[in-house]
VOBA-1610 file (N, C-alpha, C; in pm, whole numbers, padded with zeros to 5 digits, always signed):
BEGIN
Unk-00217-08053+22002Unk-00102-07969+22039Unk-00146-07825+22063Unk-00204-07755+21970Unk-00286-07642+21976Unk-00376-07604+22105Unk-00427-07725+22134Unk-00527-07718+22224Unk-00405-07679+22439Unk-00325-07774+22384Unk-00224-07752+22539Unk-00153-07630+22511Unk-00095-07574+22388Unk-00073-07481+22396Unk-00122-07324+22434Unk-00278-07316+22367Unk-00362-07245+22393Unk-00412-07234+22562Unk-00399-07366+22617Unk-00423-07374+22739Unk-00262-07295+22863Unk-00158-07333+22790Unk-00040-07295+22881Unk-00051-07153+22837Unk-00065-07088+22725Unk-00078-06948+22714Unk-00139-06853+22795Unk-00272-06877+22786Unk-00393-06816+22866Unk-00375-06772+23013Unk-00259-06905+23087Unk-00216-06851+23183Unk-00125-06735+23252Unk-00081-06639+23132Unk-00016-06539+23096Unk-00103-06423+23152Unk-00266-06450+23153Unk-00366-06372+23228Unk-00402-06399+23398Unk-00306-06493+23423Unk-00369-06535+23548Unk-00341-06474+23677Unk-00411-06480+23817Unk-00349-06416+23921Unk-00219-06472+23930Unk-00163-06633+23928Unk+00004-06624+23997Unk+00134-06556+23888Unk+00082-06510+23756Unk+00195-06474+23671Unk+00176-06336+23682Unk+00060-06279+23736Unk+00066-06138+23791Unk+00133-06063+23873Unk+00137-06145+23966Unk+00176-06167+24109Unk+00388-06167+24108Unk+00397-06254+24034Unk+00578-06325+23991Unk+00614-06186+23936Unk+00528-06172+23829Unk+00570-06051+23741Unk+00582-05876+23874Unk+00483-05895+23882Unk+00479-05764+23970Unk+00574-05762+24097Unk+00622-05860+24167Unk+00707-05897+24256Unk+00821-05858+24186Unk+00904-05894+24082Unk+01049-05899+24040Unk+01064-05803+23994Unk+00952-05685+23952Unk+01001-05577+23895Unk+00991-05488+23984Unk+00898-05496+24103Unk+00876-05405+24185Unk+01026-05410+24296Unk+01048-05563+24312Unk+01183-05604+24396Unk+01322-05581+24340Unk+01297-05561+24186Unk+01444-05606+24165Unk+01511-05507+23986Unk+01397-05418+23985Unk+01412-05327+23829Unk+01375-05231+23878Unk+01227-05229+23903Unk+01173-05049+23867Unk+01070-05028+23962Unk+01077-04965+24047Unk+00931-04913+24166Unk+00811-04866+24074Unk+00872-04760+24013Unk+00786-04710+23942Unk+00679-04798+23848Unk+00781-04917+23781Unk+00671-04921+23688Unk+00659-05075+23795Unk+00679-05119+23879Unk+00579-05207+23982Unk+00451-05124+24040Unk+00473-05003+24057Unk+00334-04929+24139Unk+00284-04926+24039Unk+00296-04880+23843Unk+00241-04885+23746Unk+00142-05027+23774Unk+00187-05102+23763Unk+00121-05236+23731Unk+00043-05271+23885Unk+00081-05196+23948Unk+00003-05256+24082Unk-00171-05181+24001Unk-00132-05047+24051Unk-00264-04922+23999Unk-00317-05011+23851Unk-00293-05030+23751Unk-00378-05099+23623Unk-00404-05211+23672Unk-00374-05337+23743Unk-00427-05429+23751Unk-00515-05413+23916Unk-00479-05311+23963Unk-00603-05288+24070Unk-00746-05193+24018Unk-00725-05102+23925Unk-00812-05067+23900Unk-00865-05118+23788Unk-00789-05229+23675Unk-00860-05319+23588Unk-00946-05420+23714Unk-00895-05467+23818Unk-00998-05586+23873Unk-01118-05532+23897Unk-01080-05389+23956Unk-01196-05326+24018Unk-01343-05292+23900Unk-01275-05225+23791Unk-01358-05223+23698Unk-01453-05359+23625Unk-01336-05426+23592Unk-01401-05577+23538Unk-01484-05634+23654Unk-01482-05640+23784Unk-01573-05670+23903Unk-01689-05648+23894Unk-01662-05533+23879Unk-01819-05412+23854Unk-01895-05486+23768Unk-01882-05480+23613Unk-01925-05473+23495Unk-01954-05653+23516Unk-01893-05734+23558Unk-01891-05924+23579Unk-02072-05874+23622Unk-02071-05842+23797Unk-02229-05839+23870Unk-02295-05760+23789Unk-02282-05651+23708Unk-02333-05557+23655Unk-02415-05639+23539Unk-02355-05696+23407Unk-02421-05734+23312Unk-02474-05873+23385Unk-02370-05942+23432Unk-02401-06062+23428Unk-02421-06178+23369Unk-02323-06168+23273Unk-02337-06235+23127Unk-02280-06432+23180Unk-02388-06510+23120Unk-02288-06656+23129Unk-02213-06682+23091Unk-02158-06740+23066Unk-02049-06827+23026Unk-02083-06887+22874Unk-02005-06900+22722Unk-02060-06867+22610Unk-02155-07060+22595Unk-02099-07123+22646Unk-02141-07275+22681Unk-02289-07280+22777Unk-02288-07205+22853Unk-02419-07173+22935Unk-02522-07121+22808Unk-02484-07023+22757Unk-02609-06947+22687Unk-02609-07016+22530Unk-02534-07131+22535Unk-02536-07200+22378Unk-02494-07295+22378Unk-02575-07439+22426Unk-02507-07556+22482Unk-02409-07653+22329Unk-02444-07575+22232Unk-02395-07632+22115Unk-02205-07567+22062Unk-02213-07445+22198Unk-02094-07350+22192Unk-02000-07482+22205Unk-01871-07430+22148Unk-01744-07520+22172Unk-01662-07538+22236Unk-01626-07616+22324Unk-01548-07549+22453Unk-01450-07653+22428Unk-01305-07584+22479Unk-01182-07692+22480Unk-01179-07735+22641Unk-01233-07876+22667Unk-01263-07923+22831Unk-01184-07916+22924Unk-01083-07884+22879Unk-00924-07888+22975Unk-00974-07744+23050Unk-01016-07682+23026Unk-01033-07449+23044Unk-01186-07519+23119Unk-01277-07623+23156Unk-01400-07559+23125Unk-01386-07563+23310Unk-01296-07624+23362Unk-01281-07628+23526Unk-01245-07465+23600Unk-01165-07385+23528Unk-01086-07299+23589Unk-01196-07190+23535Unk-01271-07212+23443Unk-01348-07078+23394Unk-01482-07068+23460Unk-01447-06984+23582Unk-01575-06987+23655Unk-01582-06848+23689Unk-01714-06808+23766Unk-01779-06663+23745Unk-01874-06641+23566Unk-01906-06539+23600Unk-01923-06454+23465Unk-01847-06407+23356Unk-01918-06452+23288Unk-01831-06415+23139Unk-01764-06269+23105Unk-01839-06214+23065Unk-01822-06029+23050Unk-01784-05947+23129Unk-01677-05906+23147Unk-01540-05915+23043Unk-01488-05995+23074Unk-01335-06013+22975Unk-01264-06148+23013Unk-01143-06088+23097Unk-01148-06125+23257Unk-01082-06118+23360Unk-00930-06139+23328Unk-00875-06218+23248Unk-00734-06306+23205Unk-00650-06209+23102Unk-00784-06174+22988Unk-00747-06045+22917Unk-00680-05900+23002Unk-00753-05867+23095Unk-00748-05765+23154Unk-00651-05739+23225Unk-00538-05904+23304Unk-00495-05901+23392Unk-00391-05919+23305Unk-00387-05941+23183Unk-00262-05973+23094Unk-00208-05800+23050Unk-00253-05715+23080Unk-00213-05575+23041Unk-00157-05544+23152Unk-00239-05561+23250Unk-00116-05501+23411Unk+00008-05608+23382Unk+00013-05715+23390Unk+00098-05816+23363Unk+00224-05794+23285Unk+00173-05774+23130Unk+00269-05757+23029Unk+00264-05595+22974Unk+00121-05539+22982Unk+00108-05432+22926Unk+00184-05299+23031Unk+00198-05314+23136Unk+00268-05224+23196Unk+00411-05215+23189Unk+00487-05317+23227Unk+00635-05346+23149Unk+00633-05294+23006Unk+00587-05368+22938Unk+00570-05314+22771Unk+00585-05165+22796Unk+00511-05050+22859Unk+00523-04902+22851Unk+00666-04849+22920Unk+00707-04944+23007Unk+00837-04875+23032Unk+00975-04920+23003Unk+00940-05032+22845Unk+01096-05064+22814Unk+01108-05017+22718Unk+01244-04992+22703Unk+01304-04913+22649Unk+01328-05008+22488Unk+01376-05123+22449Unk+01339-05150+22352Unk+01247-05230+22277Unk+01222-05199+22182Unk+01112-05205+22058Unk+01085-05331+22080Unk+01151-05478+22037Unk+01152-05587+22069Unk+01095-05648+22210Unk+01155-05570+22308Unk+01075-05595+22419Unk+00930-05597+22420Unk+00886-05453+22403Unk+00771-05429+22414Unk+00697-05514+22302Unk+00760-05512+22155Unk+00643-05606+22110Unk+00642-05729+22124Unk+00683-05765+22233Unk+00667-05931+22253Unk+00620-05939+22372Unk+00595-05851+22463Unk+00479-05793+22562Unk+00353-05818+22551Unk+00344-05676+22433Unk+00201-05659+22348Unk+00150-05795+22288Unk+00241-05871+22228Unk+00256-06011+22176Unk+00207-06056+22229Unk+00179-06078+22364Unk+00207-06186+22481Unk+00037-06148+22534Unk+00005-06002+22549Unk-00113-05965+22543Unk-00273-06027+22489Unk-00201-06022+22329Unk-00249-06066+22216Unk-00317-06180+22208Unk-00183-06246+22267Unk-00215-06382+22279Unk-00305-06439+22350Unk-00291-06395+22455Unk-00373-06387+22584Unk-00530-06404+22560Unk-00521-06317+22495Unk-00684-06305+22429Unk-00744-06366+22384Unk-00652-06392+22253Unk-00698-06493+22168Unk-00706-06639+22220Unk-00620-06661+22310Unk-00646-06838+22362Unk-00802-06846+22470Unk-00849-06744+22511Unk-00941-06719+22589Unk-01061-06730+22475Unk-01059-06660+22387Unk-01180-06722+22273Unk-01127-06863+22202Unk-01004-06895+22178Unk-00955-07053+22147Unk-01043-07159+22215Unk-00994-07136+22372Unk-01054-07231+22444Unk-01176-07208+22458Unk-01304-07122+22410Unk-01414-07098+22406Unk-01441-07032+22543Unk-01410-07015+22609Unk-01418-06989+22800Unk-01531-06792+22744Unk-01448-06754+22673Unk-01514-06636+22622Unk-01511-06597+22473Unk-01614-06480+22469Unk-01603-06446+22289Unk-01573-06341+22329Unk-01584-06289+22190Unk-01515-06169+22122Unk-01497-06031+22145Unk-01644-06032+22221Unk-01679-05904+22315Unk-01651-05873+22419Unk-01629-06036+22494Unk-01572-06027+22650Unk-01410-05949+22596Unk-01396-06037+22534Unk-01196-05978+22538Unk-01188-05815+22482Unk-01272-05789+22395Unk-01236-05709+22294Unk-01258-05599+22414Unk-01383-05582+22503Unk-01409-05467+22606Unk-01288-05483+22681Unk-01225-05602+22751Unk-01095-05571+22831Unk-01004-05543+22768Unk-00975-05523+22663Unk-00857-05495+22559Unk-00867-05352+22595Unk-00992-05282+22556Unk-01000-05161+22562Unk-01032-05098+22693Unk-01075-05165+22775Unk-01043-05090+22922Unk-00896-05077+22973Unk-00822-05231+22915Unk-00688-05222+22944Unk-00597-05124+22867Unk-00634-05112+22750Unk-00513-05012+22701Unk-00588-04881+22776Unk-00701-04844+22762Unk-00731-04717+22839Unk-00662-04696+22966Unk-00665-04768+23066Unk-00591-04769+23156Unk-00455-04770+23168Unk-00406-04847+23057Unk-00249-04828+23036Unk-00222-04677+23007Unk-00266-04607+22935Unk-00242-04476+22867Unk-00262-04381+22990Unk-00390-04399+23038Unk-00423-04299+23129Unk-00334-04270+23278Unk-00269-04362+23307Unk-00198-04411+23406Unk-00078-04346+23405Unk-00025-04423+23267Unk+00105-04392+23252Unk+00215-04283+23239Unk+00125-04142+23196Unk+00188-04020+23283Unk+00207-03980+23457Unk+00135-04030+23493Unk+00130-04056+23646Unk+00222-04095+23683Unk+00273-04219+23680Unk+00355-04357+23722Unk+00504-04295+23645Unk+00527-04270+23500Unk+00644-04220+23452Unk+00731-04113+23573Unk+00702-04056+23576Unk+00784-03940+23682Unk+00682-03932+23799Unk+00731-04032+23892Unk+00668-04014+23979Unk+00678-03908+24135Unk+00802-03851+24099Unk+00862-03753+24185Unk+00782-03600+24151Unk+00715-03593+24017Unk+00681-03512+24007Unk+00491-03433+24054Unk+00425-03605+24103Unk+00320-03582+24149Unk+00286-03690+24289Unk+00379-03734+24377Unk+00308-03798+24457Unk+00176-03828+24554Unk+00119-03672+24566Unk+00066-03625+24638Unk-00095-03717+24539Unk-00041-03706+24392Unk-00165-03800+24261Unk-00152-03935+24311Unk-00030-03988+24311Unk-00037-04149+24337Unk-00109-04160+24452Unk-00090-04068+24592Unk-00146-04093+24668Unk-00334-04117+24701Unk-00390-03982+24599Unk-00511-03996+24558Unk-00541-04080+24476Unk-00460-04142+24417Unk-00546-04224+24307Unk-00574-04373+24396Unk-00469-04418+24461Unk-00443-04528+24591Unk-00598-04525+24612Unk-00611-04383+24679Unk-00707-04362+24757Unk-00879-04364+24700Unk-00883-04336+24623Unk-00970-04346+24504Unk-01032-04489+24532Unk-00889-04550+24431Unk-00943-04741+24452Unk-00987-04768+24522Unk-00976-04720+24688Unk-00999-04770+24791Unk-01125-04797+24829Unk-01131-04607+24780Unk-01311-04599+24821Unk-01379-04660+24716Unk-01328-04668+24588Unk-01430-04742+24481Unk-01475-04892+24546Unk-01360-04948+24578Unk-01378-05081+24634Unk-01490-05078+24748Unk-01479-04997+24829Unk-01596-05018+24930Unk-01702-04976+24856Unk-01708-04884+24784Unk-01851-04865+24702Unk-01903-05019+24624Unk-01791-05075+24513Unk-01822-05143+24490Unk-01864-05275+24569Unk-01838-05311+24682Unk-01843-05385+24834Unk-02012-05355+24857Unk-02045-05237+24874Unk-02162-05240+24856Unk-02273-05277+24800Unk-02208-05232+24638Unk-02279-05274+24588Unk-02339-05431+24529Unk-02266-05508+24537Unk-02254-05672+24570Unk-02319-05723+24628Unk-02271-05651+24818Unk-02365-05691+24895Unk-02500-05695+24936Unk-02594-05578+24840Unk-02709-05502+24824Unk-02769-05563+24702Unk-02716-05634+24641Unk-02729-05696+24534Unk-02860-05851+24497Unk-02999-05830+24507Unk-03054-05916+24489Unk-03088-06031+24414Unk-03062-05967+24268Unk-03098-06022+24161Unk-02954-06115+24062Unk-02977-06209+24049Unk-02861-06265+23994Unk-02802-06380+24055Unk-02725-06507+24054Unk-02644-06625+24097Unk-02598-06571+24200Unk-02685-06653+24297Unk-02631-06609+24446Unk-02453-06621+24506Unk-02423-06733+24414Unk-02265-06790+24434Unk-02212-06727+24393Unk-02219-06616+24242Unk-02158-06474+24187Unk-02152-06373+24254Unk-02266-06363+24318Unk-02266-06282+24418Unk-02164-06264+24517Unk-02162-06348+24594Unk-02104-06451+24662Unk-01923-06431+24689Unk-01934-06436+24545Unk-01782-06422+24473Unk-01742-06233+24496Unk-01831-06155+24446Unk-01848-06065+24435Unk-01772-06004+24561Unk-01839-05980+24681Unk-01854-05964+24779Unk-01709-05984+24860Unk-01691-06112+24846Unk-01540-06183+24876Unk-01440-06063+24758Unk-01429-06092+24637Unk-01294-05980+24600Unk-01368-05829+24622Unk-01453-05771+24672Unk-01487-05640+24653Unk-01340-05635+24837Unk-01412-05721+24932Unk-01364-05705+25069Unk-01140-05703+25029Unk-01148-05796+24942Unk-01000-05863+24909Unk-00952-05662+24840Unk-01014-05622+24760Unk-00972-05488+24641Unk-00982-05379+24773Unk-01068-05389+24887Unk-01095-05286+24958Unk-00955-05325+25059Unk-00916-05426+25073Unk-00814-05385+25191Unk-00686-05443+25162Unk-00625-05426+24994Unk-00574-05411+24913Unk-00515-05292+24869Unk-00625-05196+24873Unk-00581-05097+24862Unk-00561-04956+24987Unk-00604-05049+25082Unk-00548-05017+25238Unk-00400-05011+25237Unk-00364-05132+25194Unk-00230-05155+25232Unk-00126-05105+25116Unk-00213-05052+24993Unk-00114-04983+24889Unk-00125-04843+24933Unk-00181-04768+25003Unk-00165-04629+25077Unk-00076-04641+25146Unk-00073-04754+25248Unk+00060-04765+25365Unk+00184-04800+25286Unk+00178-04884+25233Unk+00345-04908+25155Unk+00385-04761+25050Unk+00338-04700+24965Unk+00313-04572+24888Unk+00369-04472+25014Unk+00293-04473+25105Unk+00327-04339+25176Unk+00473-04410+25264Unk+00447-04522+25315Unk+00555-04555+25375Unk+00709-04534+25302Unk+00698-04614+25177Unk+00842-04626+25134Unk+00858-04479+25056Unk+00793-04417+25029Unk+00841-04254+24998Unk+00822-04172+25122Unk+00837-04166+25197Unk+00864-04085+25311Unk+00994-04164+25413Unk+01029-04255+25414Unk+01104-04328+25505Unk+01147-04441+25477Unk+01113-04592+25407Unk+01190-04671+25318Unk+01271-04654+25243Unk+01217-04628+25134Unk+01284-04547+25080Unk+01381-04677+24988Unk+01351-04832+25034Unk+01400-04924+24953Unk+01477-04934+24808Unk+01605-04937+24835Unk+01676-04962+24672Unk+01616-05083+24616Unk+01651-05123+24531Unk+01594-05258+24388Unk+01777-05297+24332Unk+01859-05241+24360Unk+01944-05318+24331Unk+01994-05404+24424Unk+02098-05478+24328Unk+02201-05594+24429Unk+02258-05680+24332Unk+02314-05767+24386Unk+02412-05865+24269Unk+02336-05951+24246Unk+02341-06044+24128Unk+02218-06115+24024Unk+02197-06239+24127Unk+02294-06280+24214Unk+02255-06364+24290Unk+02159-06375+24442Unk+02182-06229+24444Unk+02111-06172+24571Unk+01986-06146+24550Unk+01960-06110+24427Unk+01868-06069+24348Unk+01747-06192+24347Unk+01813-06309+24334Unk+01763-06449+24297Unk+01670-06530+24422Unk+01787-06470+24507Unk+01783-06538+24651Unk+01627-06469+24720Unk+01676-06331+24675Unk+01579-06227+24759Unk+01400-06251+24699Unk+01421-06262+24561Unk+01298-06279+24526Unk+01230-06416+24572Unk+01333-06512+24586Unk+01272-06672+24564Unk+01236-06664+24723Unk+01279-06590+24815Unk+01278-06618+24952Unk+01113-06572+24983Unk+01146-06424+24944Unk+01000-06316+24956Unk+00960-06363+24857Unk+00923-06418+24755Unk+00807-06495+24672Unk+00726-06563+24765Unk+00857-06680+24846Unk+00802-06813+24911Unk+00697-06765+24978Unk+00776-06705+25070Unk+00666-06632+25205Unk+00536-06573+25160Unk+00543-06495+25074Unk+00426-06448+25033Unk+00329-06570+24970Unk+00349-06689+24914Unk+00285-06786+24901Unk+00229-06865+25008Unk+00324-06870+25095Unk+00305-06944+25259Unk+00157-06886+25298Unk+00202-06727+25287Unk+00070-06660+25377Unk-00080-06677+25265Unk-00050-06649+25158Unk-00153-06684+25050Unk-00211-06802+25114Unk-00127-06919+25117Unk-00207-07029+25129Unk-00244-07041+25288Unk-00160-07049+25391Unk-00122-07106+25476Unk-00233-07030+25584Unk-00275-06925+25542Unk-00365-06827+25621Unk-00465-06809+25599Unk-00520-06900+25511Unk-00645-06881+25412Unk-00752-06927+25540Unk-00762-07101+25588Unk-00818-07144+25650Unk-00834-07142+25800Unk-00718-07068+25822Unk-00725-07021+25986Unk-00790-06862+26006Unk-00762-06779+25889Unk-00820-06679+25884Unk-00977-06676+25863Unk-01039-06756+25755Unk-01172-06787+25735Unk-01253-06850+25907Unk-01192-06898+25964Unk-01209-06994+26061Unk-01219-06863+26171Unk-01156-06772+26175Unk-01137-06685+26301Unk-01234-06565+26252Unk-01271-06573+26125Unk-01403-06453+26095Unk-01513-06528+25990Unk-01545-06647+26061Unk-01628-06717+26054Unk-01687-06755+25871Unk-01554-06749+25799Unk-01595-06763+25685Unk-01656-06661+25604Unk-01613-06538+25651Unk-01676-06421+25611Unk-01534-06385+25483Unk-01612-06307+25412Unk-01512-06239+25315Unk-01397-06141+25312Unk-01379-06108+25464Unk-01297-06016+25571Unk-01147-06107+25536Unk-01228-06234+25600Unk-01085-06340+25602Unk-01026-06326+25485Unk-01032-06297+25366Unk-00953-06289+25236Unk-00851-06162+25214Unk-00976-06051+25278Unk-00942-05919+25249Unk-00779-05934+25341Unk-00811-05938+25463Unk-00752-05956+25539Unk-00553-06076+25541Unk-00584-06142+25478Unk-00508-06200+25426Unk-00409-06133+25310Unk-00507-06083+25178Unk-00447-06000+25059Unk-00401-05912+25144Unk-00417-05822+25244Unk-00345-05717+25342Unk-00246-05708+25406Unk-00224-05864+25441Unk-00069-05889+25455Unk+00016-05895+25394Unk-00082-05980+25255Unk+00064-06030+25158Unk+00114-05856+25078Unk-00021-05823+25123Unk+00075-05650+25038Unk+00178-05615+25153Unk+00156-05603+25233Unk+00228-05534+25376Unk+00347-05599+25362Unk+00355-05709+25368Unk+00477-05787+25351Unk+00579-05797+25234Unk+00524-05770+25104Unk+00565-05773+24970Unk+00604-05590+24940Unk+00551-05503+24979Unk+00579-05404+24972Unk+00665-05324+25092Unk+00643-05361+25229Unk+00673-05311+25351Unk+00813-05354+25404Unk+00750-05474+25480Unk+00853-05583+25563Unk+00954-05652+25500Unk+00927-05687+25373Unk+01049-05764+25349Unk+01136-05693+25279Unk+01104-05548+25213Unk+01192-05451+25141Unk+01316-05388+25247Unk+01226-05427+25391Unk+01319-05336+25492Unk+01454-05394+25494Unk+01444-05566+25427Unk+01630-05617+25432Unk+01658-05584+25289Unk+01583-05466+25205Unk+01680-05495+25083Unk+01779-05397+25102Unk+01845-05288+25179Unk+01939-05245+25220Unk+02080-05337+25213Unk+02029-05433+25297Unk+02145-05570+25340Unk+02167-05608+25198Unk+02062-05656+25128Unk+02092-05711+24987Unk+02174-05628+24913Unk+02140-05508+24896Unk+02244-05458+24760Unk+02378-05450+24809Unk+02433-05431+24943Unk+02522-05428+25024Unk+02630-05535+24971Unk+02535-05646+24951Unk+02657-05823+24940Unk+02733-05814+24804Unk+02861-05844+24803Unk+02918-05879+24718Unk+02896-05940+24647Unk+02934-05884+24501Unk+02853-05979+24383Unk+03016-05970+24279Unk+02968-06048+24171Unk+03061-06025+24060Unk+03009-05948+23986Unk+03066-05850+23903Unk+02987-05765+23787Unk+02891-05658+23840Unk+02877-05626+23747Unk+02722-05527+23754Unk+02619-05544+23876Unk+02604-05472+23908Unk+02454-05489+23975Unk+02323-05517+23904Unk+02296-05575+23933Unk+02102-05620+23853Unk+02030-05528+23929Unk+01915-05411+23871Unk+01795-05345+23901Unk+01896-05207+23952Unk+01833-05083+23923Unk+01826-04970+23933Unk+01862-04931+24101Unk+01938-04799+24142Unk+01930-04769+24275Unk+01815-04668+24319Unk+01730-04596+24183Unk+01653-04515+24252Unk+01541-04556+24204Unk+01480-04694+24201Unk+01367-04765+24203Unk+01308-04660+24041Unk+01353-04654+23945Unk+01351-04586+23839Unk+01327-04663+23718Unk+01333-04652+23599Unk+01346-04736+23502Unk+01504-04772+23463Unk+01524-04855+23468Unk+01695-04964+23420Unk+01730-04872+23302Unk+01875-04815+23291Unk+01941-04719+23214Unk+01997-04835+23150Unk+02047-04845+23032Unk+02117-04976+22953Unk+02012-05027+22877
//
């Protein structure tokens, strides 16, 4: 029982609960703390990227064939060990929400959720103590450091805009450095190279949506709980469509190069931040019963 549980947990670190999470709050609560969680889990990937080619550490089963591994985790745990990627992605995930709710309970069942995260990642043996414990602490660093930024964001845009910009160039630095990269698992490499191209034109398209929707979008987040439902499940879909649906025609038209990914992640931002916000006008517009669900000035939820 332990063992499926530990396994459904862990996924609390993963790219699609990142993704759900960052979508509904960015669509349908708070801009602010969606660009929060965009910036920590873009500059947690970017960092943990680095430090993966950098040490280069195996996998705790690679460097100790007597290590314990729960076999269900040993398919999905691929790359390098150091740091633990799931850890890291569980702070943009849960740890950014956690900083901008308002009650106590919330947040510690966030942090909770964090926690957990961690710990099922050394459960299932996939990593130890050091992998998690360094993303723990890159992640809260990043949570803290961030989070005056992202809080009042009217008061420094001109920062969000540099910091966007920052990632950007880190990513091509780091792009470089991957690709220049001799020593080490050519397939890590490999890997490398592919998300450095995916983080570099990623954060292409978080400059254009950033500058776009504060100068001229300008997109509300409210609407009635049903519109709300509709809007996310619709723009979820799509953004899955193109995830998948573009993967192999894109690889195919840049010959299997790591462009095709970047290139792809570039839409689904464009589209998730850009294009499909342009009907949320129409949305808050529709008649609902009750209250409106999510904020009108893309702010943190008053109540």
């Amino acid at each position: 029982f332990l063992d499926d549980l530990m396994q459904l947990v862990t996924h609390l670190g993963g790219e699609f609960v990142f993704m759900a999470a960052a979508i509904v709050i960015f669509w349908c609560v708070s801009k602010r703390c969606g660009y929060f969680m965009i910036a920590v889990g873009f500059a947690g990937t970017l960092i943990n990227q680095f430090l993966k080619l950098l040490f280069a550490v195996p996998r705790p089963w690679i460097r100790d064939p007597l290590f314990t591994i729960v076999e269900s985790a040993r398919a999905d745990a691929t790359g390098y060990s150091f740091p633990s990627g799931h850890t890291q992605n569980a702070f943009a995930a849960l740890g950014a929400p956690a900083m901008f709710a308002k009650r106590k309970a919330v947040r510690h069942a966030l942090f909770f959720g964090i926690a957990a995260t961690a710990f099922s990642r050394m459960y299932l043996g996939v990593h130890t103590l050091i992998d998690v414990g360094v993303s723990a602490l890159l992640g809260a660093v990043l949570l803290f450091a961030l989070f005056p930024v992202f809080r009042d964001m009217s008061a420094g845009p001109g920062m969000i805009t540099a910091i966007f910009a920052v990632f950007t160039l880190a990513s091509a630095g780091f792009l470089l450095f991957a690709a220049k990269k001799v020593s080490g698992d050519p397939q890590e490499i490999g890997l490398g190279v592919k998300n450095g191209w995916m983080m570099l034109f990623v954060g292409a398209a978080m400059i254009i949506v950033w500058y776009s929707d504060r100068n001229y979008l300008k997109f509300p987040v409210s609407a009635p709980i049903w519109a709300q439902i509709v809007k996310v499940c619709v723009g979820f879909g799509i953004i899955l469509m193109i995830r998948s649906g573009l993967k192999q025609p894109l690889r195919e038209l840049f010959g299997g190069s790591g462009v095709s990914d970047g290139v792809r992640y570039f839409l689904m931002m464009l589209f998730a931040g850009l294009i499909w916000p342009m009907t949320f006008r129409w949305f808050s517009r529709l008649p609902g019963a009750g209250k409106k669900a999510g904020g009108t000035s893309g702010g943190r939820r008053r109540g």
